[in-house]
C-alpha positions in Angstrom: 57.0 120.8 64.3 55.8 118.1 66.7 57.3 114.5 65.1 54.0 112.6 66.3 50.9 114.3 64.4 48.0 115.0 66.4 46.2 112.8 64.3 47.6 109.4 64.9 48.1 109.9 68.8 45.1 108.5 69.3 46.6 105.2 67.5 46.9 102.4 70.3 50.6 101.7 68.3 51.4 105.4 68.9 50.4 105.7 72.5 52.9 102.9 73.1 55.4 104.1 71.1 55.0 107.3 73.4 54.7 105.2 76.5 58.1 103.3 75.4 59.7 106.6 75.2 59.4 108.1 77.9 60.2 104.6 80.1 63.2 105.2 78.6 63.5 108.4 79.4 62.6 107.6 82.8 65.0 105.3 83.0 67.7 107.1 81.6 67.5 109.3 84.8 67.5 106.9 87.0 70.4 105.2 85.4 71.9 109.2 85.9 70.6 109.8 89.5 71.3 106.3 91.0 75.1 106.4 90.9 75.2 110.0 92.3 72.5 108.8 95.4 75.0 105.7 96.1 78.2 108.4 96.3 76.0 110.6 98.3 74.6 107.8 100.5 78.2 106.4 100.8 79.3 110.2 102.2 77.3 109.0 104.9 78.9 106.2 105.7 81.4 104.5 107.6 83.6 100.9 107.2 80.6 99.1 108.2 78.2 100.8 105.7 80.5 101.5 103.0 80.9 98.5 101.1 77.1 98.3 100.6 76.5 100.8 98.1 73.0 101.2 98.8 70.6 104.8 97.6 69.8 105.2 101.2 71.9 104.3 104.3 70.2 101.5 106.5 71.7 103.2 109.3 68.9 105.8 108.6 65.9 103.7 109.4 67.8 100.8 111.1 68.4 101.4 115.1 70.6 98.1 115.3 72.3 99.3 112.3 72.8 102.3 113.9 74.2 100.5 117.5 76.5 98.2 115.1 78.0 101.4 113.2 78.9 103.1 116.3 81.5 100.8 117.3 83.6 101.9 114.7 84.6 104.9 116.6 86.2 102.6 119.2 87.6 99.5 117.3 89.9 99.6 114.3 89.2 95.7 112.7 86.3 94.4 114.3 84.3 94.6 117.5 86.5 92.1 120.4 84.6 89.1 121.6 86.6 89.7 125.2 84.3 92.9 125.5 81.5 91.7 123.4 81.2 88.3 124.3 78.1 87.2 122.2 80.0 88.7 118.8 79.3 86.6 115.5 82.7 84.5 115.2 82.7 85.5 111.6 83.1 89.3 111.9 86.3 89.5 111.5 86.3 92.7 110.1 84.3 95.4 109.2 83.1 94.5 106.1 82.2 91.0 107.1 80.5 92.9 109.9 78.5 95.2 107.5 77.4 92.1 104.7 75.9 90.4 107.5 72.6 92.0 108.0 70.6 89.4 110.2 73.2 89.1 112.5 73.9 92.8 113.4 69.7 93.2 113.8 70.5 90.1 116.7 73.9 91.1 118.1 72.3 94.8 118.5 68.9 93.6 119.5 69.9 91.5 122.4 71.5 95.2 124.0 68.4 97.1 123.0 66.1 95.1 124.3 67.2 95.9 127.9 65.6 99.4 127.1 62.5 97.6 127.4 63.5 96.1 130.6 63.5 98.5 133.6 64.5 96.6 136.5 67.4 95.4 133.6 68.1 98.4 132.7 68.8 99.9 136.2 71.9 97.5 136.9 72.9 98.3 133.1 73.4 101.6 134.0 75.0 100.7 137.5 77.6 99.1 135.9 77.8 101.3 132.8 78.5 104.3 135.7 81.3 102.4 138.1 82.7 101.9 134.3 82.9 105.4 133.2 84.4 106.4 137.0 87.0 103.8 137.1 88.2 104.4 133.5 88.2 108.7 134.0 90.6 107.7 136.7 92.6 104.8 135.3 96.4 105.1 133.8 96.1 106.7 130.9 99.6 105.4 129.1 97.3 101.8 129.8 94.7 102.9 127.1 93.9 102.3 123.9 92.4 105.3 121.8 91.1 104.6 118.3 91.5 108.6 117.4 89.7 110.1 114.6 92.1 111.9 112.3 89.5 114.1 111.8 90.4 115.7 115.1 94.0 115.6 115.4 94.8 118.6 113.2 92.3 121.0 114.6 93.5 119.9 118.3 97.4 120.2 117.6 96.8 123.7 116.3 94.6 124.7 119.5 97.0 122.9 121.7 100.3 124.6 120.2 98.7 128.0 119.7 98.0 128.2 123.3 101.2 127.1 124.1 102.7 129.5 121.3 100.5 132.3 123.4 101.9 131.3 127.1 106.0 131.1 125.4 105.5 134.7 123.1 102.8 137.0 124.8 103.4 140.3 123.4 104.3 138.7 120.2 101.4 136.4 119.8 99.1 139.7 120.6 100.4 141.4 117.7 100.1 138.4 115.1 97.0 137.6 112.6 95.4 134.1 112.8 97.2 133.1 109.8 100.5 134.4 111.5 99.4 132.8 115.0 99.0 129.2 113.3 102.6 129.3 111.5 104.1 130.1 114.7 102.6 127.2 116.4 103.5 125.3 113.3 107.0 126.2 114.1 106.9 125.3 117.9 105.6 121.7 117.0 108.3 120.7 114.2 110.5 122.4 116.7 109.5 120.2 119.3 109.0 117.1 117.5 112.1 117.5 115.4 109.6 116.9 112.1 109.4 118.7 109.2 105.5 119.0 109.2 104.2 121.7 106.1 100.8 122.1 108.0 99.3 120.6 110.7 96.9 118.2 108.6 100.1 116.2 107.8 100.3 115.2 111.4 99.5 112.2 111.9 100.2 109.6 115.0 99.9 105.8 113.5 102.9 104.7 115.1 101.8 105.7 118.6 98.2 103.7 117.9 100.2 101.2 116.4 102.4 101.2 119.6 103.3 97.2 121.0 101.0 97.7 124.2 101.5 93.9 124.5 104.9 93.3 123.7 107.0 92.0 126.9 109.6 94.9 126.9 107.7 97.8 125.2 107.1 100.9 127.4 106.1 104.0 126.6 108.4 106.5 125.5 109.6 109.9 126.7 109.5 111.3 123.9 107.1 114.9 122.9 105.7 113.1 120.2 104.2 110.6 122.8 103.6 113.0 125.2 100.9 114.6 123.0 100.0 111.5 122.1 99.0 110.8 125.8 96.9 114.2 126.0 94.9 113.1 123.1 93.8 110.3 124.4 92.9 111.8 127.8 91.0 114.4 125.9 88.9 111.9 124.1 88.2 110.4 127.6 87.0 113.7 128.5 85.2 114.5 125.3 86.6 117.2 124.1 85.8 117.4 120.8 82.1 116.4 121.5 81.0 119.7 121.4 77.2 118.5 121.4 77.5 117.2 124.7 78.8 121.1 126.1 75.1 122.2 126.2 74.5 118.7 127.7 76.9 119.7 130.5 75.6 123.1 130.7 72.1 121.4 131.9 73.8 119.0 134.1 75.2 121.9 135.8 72.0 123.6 136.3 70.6 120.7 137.7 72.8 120.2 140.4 72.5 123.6 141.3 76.4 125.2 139.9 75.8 129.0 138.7 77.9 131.0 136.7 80.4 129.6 133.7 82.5 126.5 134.1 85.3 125.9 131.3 84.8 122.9 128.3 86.8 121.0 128.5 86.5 120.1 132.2 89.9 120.1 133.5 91.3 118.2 136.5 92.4 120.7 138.5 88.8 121.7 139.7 88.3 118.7 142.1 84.8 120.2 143.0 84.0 120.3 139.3 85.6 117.1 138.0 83.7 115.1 140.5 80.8 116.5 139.0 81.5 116.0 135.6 81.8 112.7 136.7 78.9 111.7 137.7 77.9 113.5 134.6 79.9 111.6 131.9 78.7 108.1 134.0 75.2 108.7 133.2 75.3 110.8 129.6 78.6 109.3 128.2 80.2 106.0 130.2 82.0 104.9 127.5 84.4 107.0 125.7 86.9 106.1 123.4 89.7 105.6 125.6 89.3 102.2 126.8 91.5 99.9 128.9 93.9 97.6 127.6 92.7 94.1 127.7 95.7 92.0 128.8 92.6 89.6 129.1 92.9 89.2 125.2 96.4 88.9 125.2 96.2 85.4 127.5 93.3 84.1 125.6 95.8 84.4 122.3 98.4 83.0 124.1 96.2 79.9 125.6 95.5 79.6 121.3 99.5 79.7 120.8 101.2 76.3 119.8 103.5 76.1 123.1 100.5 76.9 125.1 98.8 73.9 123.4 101.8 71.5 124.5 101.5 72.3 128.1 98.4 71.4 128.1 98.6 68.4 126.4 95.7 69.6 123.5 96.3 69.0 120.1 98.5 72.0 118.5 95.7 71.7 115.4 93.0 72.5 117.5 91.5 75.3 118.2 91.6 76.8 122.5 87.9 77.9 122.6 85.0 77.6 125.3 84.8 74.4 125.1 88.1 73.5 125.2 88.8 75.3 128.1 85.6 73.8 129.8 86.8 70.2 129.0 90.6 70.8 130.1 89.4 72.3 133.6 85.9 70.8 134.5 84.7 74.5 133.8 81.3 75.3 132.7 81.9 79.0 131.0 79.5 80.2 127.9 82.5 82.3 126.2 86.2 82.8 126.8 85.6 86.1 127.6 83.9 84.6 131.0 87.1 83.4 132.2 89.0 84.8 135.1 91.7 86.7 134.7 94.6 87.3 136.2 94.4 83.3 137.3 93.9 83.1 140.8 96.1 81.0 142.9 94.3 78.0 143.6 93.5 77.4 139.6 94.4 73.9 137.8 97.6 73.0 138.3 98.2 73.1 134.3 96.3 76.3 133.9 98.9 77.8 136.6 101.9 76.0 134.6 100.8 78.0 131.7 100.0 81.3 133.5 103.4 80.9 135.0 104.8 80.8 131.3 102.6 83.7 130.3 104.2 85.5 132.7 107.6 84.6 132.1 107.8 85.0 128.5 104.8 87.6 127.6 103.5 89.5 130.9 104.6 93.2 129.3 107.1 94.3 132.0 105.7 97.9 132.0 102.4 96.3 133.8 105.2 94.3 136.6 105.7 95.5 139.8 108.4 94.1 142.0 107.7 93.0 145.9 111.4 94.3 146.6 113.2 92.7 149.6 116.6 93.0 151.0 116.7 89.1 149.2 116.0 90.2 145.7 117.8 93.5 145.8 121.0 91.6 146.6 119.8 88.8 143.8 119.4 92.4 141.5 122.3 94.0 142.4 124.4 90.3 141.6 122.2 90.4 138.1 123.7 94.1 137.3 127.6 93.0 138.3 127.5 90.3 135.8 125.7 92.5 133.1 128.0 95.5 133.4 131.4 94.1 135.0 132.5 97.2 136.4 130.7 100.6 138.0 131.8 102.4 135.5 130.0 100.9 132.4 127.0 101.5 135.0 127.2 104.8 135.8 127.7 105.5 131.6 124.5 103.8 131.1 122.7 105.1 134.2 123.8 108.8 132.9 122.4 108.2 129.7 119.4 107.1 130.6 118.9 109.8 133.6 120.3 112.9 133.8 119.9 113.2 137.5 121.8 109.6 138.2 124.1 109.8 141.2 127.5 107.7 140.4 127.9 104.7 142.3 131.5 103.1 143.4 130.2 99.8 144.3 127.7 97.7 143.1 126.2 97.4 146.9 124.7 100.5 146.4 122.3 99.7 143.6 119.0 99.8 144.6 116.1 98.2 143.4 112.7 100.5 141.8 109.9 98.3 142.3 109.1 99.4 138.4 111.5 100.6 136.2 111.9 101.2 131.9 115.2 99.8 132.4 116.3 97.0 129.8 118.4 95.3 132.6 115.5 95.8 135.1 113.4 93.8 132.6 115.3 91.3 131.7 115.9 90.6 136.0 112.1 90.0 136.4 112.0 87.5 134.1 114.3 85.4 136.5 112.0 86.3 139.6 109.3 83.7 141.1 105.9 84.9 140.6 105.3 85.4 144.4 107.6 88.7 144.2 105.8 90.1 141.3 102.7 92.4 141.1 100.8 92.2 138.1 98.6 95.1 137.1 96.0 95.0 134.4 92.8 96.6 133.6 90.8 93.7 134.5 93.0 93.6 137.7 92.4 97.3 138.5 88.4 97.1 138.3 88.0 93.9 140.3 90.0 95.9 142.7 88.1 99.2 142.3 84.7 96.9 142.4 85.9 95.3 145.9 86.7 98.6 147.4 83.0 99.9 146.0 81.1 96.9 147.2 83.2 95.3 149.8 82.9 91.6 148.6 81.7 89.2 145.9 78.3 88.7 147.2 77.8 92.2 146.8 78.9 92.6 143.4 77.2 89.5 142.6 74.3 91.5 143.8 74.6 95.0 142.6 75.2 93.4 139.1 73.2 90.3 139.2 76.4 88.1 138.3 77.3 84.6 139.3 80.7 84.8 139.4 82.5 82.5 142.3 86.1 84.4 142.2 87.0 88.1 141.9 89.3 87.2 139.2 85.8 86.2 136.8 84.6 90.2 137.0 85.1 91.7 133.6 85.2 95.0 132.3 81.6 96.2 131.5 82.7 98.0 128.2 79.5 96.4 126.5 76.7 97.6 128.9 79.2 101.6 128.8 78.3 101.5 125.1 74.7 100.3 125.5 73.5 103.5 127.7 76.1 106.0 125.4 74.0 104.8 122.6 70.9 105.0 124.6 71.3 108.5 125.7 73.2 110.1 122.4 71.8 108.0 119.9 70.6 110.5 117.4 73.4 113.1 118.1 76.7 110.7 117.7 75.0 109.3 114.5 74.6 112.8 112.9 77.4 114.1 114.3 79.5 111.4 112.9 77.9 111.8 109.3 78.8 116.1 109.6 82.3 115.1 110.6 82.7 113.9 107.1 81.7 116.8 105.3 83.1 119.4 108.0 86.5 117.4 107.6 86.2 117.4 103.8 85.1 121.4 103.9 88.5 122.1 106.1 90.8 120.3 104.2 89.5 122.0 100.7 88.4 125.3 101.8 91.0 126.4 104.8 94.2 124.5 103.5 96.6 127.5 101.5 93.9 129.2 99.3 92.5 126.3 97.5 88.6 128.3 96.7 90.2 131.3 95.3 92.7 130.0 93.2 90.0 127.7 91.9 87.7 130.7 91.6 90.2 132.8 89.6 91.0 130.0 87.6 87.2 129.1 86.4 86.7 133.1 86.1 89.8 133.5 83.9 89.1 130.7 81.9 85.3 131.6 81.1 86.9 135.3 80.3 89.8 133.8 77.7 86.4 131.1 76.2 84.0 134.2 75.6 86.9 136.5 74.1 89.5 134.0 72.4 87.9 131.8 71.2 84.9 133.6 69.2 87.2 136.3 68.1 89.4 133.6 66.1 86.1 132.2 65.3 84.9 135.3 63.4 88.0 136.3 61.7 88.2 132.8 60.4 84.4 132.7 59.0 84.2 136.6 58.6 87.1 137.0 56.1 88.9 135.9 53.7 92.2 134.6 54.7 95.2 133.1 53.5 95.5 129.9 54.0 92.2 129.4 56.3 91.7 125.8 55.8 95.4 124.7 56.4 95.2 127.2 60.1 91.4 125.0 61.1 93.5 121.8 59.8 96.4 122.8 63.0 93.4 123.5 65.3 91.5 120.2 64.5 95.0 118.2 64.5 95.7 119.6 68.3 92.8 116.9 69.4 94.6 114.2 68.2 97.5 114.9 70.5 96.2 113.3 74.2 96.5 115.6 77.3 99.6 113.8 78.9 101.8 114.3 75.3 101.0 118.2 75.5 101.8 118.5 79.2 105.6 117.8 78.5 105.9 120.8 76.1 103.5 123.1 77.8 105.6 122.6 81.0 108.8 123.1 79.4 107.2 126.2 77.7 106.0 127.4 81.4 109.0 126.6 82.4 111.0 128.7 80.0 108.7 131.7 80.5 109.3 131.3 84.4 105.4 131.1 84.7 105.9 128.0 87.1 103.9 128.2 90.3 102.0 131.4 88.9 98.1 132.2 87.9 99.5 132.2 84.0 100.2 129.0 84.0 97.3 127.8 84.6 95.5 129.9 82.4 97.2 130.5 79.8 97.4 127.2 78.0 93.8 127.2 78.1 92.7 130.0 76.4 92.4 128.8 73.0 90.7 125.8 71.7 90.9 124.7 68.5 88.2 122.4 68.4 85.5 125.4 69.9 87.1 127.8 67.2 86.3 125.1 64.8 82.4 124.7 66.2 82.2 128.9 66.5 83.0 128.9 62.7 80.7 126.3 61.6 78.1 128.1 63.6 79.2 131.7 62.3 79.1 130.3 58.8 75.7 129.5 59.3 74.3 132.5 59.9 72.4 134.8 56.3 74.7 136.6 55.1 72.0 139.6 54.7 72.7 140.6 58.4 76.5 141.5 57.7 75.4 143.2 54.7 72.2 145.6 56.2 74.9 145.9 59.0 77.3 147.5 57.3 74.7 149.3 55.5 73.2 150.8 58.3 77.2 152.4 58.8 78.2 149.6 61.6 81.6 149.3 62.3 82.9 145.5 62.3 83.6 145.6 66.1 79.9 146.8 66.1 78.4 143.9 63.6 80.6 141.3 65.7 79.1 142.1 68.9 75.9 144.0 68.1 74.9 141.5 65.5 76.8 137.9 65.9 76.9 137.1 69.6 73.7 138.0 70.3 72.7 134.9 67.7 75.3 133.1 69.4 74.3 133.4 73.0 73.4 129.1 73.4 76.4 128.0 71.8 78.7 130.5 73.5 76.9 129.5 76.3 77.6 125.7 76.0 81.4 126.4 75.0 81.8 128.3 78.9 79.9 125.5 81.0 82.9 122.9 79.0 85.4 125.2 79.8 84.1 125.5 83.1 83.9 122.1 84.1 87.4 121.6 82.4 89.0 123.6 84.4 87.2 123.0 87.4 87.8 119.6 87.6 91.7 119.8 85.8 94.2 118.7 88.5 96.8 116.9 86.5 98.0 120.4 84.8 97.7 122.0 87.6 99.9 119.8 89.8 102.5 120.0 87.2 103.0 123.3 86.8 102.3 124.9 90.4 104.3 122.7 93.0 103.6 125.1 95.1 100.7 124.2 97.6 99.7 128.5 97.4 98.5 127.4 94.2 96.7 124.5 94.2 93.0 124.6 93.2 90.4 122.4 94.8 90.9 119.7 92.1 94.8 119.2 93.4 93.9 118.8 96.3 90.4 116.6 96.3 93.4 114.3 94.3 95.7 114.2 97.3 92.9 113.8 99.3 92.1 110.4 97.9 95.8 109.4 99.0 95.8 110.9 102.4 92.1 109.3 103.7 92.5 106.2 101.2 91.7 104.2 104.4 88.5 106.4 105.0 86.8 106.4 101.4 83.7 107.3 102.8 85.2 111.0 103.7 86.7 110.9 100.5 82.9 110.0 98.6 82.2 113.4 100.9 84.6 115.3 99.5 83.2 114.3 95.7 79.8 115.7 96.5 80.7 118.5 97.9 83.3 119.4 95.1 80.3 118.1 92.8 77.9 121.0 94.4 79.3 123.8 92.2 78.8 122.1 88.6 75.4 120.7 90.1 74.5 124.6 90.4 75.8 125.9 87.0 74.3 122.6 84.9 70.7 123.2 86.9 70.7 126.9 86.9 71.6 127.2 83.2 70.1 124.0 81.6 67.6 126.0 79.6 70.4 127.8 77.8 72.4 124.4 77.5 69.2 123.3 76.1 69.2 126.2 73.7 72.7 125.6 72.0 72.0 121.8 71.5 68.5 122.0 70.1 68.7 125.2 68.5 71.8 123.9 66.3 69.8 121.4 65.2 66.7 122.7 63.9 68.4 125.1 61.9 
């Protein structure tokens, strides 16, 4: 029976009484759909876009948004002004960066725009390509790789199963995949000397962390590292960029190569590495292996108090441009302009502080000694008063090389132009900087550039620079990125947003058995809510029993008991029955419920009594009235009682946690929970991993909402 008779809907009240009504039923949606579109739209996301919370991603219909977000695949904290030199001053991090809208549609339009500009555009990509072929062949313990986690476990478990393979041949034919992974498992926590439980523990923030600036850090020799180092060179070669295989494949064809060439490209092939080349300096230049900037390292020191004093500036002030300008009759636009390394003939204060820089912060790793009969002797003097006597030599030297051949005097230690040695680094320090070589990045490409175009006019030319010494060339990291974006625009973007949800879908549904312990769980559980539960239901409103109302006075009192106060006895109970770590103890505690036996009742009570009585009438057993005659009339409610119990125990992980310490057991709950601990620093894989563990309710609620809608009207019209 309608509430509104037809009669007064023509009323002008009425028809704005209805109007109200459903506005705010209109915006009752909403107010349900919005917060699910922002945790969808946030999946979708990175640190740039994350702190947003918008319905739709800008990055969707923004192409500057879009240039702005994919630099967070290469920076951890904020894009560097020494490689981006027209970078707001105030990003100084990624959310900064993402708040400020108007600037990132100017910092990204100013590269885009050269699209536009043909005869611009063509140097762009001659710089972008000597870019890309000096960093593919540039020192790779010299770079600095921003990895994704994303792809560390997957390339550990390829990378130690192969190596698994080459160590245990006819073993490793004989083993399953599940088998073939715990046995690679085995080599790396061998290896490592780590206890790793699976490979997506692995992770390697100490080696990103690792001091590449520090004056006496050098890289260690240690299997950790080592893999460390082969990461980062398959990032330069894009490995895990599997979008750009087909790519290759059509590069290939191009230049007129037949038959099957491996991905990823190794080395080894010179005829096919120069190829791929060429290729990755006009489809990829910039990868996420870039060069470390010992240019940033002097502009922080030039900012440092002591630096300040040698110049005679203000220790309160702030080293900038203009600064710089003023102290040296300079006219640069940004600091990144500056030359680096110094060149000889610079201000004298400027070479009083470079001289410093060098002394005290020029990372020895990156020193090469001129070595001369001179300073060997001056060495070999510097190692008798460290060591007193050959033989606390020879006890170090034997640590620290095997293959060390004993010496008996200390005449007969010779000099390495570079060494790891702590007595070798502290030497250098004493040296004059005529007998030291200093290698850098920037030092490497202004070299590479010299070699390629013979002199500065040239480069001047090829690049349309202005620059007056070698020393002002700069790495072109910015105009690498510009033609990446240019030419995989589309395909990083959406392969970045998959990487969420394909990271999200491994860690939940290949980690130990995670789907079918959760399956069993929700099946068992609807099972023990459609049997249990009813059949207490019945007894209780079907007969006459002792002492009914003091047995629905325990169930109702077990809802005043929170769940954290039962999980102490229910574990000790589990405990006690050894069901720890097993299917029945998850289960098990769930099966009753005292407040849907209470509900059941109410609703059993409620229906005529005349259908028991014709029932048994008509000769029906009571196993035959309960489920010939009862659940049939009890289909909405019964209904409505399995969707809670669903949900319940689809999204329990605090019960399951406790009793099943063992990982074999964990349901997808447990571990969505741990993932919000593991990727706490990536909350935008972790708002992935919420919709997609949000899919299988979404499916039950729509697919059985008319039957939910049954039990909660129905009820109520009775």
């Amino acid at each position: 029976m309608s509430i509104i008779l037809t009669t007064e809907r023509k009323n002008i009240g009425t028809r704005l009484i209805v109007v109200l009504i459903y506005c705010l039923l209109s915006f009752g949606a909403l107010a349900m759909i919005y917060p699910f579109l922002i945790t969808v739209s946030s999946s979708l996301t990175n640190s740039v876009e994350y702190h947003r919370f918008r319905p739709v991603p800008r990055a969707l219909i923004s192409r500057e948004d879009r240039f702005v977000r994919g630099l967070v695949n290469y920076f951890r904290d904020a894009i560097p002004d020494v490689l981006f030199s027209q970078r707001p001053k105030r990003w100084t991090n990624w959310t900064a960066t993402g708040d400020d809208l108007r600037g990132i549609d100017e910092f990204a339009g100013g590269y885009l725009r050269l699209v536009d500009n043909p005869e611009r555009m063509t140097i762009v990509r001659r710089m972008a390509a000597d870019y890309s072929s000096f960093v593919m062949e540039y020192d790779i313990e010299d770079c600095w790789c921003l990895y994704d986690v994303r792809d560390l476990a997957g390339y550990l478990q390829d990378a130690y199963e192969r190596k698994y393979r080459a160590v245990n041949p006819e073993t490793a034919a004989q083993m399953s995949g599940r088998e073939m992974k715990e046995g690679a498992l085995t080599l790396l926590r061998n290896e490592w000397g780590v206890p790793y439980r699976e490979f997506f523990d692995v992770r390697l923030d100490r080696e990103l962390d690792y001091p590449m600036h520090h004056p006496s850090w050098s890289y260690p020799e240690t299997p950790k590292a080592a893999a460390f180092l082969r990461f980062k060179d398959a990032y330069r070669r894009i490995e895990f960029h599997t979008a750009m295989k087909k790519r290759w494949q059509v590069f290939l064809r191009e230049r007129g190569v037949r038959g099957a060439v491996d991905w990823p490209v190794e080395r080894s092939d010179l005829e096919t590495w120069a190829i791929f080349k060429e290729f990755m300096a006009s489809r990829y230049p910039a990868t996420r292996a870039i060069p470390f900037s010992m240019k940033e390292v002097w502009i922080k020191y030039l900012n440092r108090g002591e630096a300040k004093l040698a110049l005679g500036v203000d220790s309160k002030r702030q080293f900038d441009v203009a600064l710089y300008n003023e102290l040296f009759g300079t006219r640069y636009e940004y600091l990144a302009e500056i030359p680096f390394p110094v060149p000889q003939n610079s201000d004298p204060r400027l070479a009083g502080a470079w001289d410093q820089f060098i002394l005290a912060y020029y990372p020895a790793r990156l020193v090469e000694v001129r070595v001369s009969p001179e300073i060997e002797q001056r060495y070999q003097a510097h190692v008798e008063s460290e060591f007193k006597t050959t033989a606390n030599f020879n006890r170090l030297m034997t640590e620290f090389d095997p293959d060390f051949r004993p010496i008996t005097a200390f005449s007969e230690v010779k000099l390495a132009a570079r060494s790891n040695l702590a007595t070798w680094k502290a030497f250098i320090r004493t040296l004059p900087r005529e007998a030291l070589v200093l290698h850098s990045a920037e030092a490497a490409f202004q070299a590479y550039l010299l070699s390629r175009y013979g002199s500065i006019g040239e480069i001047n030319a090829a690049y349309d620079w202005k620059i007056g010494v070698i020393e002002e060339a700069r790495l072109p990291f910015a105009e690498a990125y510009t033609i990446t974006f240019v030419e995989n625009e589309w395909r990083d973007y959406l392969r970045d947003v998959a990487k969420n949800y394909r990271q999200v879908a491994e860690y939940l549904f290949v980690r130990g058995r995670a789907f079918l312990n959760t399956a069993i769980l929700v099946v068992l559980t609807i099972i023990c809510t459609l049997t249990v539960n009813p059949l207490a239901a019945y007894a209780l409103s079907r007969f006459r029993l002792r002492h009914k109302e003091q047995v629905l006075l325990f169930l109702l009192a077990t809802m005043a008991f929170p769940a954290a106060v039962r999980a102490i006895p229910g574990f000790l109970l589990m405990r006690d029955l050894h069901l720890l770590n097993s299917y029945a103890a998850l289960v098990l505690p769930g099966m009753a419920n005292g407040l849907s036996i209470f509900i059941l009742k109410c609703f059993f009570d409620g229906l005529p009594r005349e259908l028991y009585e014709a029932a048994t009438i008509d000769g029906a057993r009571e196993w035959q009235i309960f489920l010939k005659v009862t659940l049939p009339l009890m289909k909405p409610i019964l209904a409505v009682n399995s969707l809670t119990a669903f949900v319940l125990a689809y999204n329990s992980w605090q019960w399951a946690l406790l009793v099943c310490q063992d990982r074999q057991f964990w349901t997808l709950a447990v571990w969505l929970y741990q993932m919000q601990d593991a990727w706490a620093a990536h909350p935008h894989v972790i708002m992935a991993g919420f919709v997609l563990a949000s899919i299988p309710t979404a499916i039950v609620f729509v697919t059985c909402q008319k039957v939910i809608l049954r039990g909660i009207v129905v009820p109520s019209m009775k």
